[in-house]
C-alpha positions as a printed Julia matrix, in Angstrom:
223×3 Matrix{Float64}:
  22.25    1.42   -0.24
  22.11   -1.14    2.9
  19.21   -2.93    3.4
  18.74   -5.96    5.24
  17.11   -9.54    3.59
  13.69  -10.4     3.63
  11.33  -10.97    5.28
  11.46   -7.58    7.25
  10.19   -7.0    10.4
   8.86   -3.77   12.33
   6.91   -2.25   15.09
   4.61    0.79   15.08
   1.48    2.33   14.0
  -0.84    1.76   10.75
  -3.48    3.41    9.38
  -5.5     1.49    6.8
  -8.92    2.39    4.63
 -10.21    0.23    2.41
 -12.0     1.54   -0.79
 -14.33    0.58   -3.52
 -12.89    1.34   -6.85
 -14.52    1.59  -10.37
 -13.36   -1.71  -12.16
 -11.87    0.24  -15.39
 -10.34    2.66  -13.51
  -8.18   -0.01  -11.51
  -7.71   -1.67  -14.6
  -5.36    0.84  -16.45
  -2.7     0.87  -13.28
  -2.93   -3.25  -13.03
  -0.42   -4.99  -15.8
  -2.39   -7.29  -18.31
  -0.74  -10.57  -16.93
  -3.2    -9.94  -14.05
  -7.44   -9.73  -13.66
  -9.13   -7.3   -11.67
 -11.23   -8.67   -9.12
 -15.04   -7.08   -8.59
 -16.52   -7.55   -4.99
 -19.34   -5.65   -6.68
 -20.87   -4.8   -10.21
 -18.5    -2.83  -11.75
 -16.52   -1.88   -8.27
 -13.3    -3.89   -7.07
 -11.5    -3.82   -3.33
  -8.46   -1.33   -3.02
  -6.97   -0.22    0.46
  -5.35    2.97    1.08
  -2.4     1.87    4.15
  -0.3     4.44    6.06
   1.99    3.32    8.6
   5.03    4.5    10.7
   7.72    2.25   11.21
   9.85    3.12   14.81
  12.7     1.9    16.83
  12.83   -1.69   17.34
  11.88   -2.02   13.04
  14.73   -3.61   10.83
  14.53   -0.03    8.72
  12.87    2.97   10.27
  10.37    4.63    8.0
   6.81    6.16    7.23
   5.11    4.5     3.99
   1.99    4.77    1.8
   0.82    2.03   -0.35
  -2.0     2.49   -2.56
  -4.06   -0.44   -3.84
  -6.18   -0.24   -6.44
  -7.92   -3.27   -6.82
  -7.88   -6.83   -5.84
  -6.24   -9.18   -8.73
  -6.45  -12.77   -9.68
  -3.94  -15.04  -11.74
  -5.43  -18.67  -12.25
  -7.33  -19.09   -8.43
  -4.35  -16.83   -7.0
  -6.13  -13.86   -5.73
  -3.75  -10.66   -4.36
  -4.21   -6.82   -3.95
  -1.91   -5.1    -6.84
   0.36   -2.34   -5.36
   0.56    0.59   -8.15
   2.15    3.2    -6.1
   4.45    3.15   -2.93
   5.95    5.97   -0.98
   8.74    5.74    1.73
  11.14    8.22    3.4
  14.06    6.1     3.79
  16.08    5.46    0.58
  17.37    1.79    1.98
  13.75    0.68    2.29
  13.09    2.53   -1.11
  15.63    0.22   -2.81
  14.76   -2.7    -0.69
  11.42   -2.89   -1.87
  12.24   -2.67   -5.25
  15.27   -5.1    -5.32
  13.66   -7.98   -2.93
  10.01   -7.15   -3.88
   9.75   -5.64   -7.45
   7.72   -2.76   -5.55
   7.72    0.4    -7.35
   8.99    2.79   -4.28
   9.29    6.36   -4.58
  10.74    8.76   -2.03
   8.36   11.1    -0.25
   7.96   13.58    2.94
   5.49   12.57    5.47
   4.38   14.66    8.49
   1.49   12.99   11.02
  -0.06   15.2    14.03
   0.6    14.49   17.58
  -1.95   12.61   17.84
  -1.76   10.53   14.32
  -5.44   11.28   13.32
  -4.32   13.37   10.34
  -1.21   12.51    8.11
  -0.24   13.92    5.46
   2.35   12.99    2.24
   4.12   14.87   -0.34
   6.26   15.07   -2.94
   8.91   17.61   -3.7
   6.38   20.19   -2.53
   3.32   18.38   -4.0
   0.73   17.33   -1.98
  -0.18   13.33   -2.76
  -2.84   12.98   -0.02
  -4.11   14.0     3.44
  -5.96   11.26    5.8
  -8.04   13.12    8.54
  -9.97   10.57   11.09
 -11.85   11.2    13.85
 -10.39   10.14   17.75
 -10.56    5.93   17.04
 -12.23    3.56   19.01
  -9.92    1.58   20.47
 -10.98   -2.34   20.55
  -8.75   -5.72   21.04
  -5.8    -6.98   19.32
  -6.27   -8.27   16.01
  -4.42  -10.23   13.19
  -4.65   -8.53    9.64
  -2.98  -10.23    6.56
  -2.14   -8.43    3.07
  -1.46  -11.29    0.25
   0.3    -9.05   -2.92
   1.53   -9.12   -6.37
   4.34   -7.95   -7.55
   6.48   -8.07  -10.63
  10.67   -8.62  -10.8
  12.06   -8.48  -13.62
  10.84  -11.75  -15.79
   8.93  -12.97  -12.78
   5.54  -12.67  -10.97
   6.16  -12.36   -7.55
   3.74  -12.84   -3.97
   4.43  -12.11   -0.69
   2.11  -11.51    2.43
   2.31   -8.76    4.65
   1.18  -10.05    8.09
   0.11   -7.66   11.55
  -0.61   -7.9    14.51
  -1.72   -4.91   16.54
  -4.6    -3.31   19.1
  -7.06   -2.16   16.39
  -9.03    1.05   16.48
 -12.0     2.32   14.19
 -12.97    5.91   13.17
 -14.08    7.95   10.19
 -12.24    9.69    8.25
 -12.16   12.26    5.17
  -9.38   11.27    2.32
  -8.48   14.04    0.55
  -6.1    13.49   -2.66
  -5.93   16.53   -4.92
  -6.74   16.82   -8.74
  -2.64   16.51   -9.6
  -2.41   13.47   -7.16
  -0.66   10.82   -9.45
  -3.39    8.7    -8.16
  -6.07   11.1    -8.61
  -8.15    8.75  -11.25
  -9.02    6.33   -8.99
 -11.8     8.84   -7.48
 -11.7     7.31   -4.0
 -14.19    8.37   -1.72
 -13.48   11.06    0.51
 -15.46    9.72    3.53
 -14.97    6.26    5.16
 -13.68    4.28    7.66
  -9.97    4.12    8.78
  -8.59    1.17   10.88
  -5.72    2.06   13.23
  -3.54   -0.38   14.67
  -1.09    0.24   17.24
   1.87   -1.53   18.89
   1.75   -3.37   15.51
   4.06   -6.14   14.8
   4.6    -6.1    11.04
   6.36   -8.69    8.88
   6.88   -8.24    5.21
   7.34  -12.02    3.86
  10.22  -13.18    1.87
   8.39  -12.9    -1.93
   8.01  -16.6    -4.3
   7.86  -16.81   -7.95
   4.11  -17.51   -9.25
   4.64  -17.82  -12.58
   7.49  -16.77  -15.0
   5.94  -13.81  -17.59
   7.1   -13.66  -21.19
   9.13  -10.34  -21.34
  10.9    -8.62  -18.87
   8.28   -5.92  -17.51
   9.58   -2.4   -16.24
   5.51   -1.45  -14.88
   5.19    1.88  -14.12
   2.18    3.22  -12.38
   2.24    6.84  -13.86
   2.12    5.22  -17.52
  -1.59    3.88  -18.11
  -2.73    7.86  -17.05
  -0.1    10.04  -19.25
């Protein structure tokens, strides 16, 4: 594999929804070194981000990140990635080399006109995003602080954007065998597109050193 060092930079097109998740069901896909954040009773913050990375990018490739809750460790508050989807096997092992990321490989296909996208998995169906035509605004700056875990360490980074940002509804449709089916999202929301975007994944720092070497999975706390 051949990827280059952090931080990585790209260009293209995002689609992000943010989502209100039931606090215990976030819990069981967030590692116990780490405390779920609630923004309300009994609900925490997670984000579900789509984006297509084009020419001009360090790596070309489509991703989806799943969130499912914002975390804290001492006043450090992140989101907590617990599943990650690329189509590029350099930025698969990238992320999980540089960022302790838990990338899997998956097939993405977006419309013409990227108001629908949708992922799989050898054949099976991880989620669809359908929005309506956006509403195209002004530029904007959007930044996504993260946890991760490497090995012996806990790790943050902050993935910063800057892009012309668009609003629109949308319906989120993740099937019953979705391996992140649990978290219930809601169907219905809001998705924010950005365009032209100028991403930068930041080199990731050591928070704190854990106790044991963790090998996290996200399909564990479920099976």
């Amino acid at each position: 594999m051949s990827y280059p060092p952090a931080p990585w930079k790209a260009t293209g097109f995002v689609a992000q929804s943010l989502k209100l998740i039931d606090v215990e069901k976030a819990r069981r896909f967030v590692p116990p070194e780490l405390t779920v954040v609630p923004v309300l009773p009994g609900k925490t913050l997670g984000a579900v981000y789509l984006a297509e990375y084009g020419p001009g990018s360090a790596l070309e490739y489509n991703e989806l990140i799943v969130a499912p809750a914002l975390t804290r460790r001492g006043s450090v508050i992140r989101f907590w990635i617990s599943h990650i989807y690329v189509d590029n096997p350099d930025s698969m092992a990238g992320g999980r080399e540089i960022w302790g990321l838990p990338k899997e490989i998956a097939q993405f296909t977006w419309s013409p006109d990227r108001r629908e996208i949708e992922v799989r998995q050898d054949g099976q169906r991880l989620c669809r995003l359908h929005s309506g035509q956006p509403h195209w605004l002004f530029p904007v700056p959007v930044l996504l602080p993260t946890f991760s875990i490497l090995g012996k360490d806990l790790l943050t980074f902050t993935a910063s954007l800057w892009g012309q940002m668009g609003l629109a509804g949308n319906e989120l449709d993740v099937p019953a065998d979705s391996p992140f089916a649990d978290f219930s999202l809601n169907p219905r929301g809001w998705t924010l597109f950005m365009r032209n975007v100028r991403f930068v994944a930041g080199a990731p720092r050591v928070v704190a050193p854990l106790s044991a070497h963790i090998e996290f999975s996200a399909h564990q706390p479920g099976e």
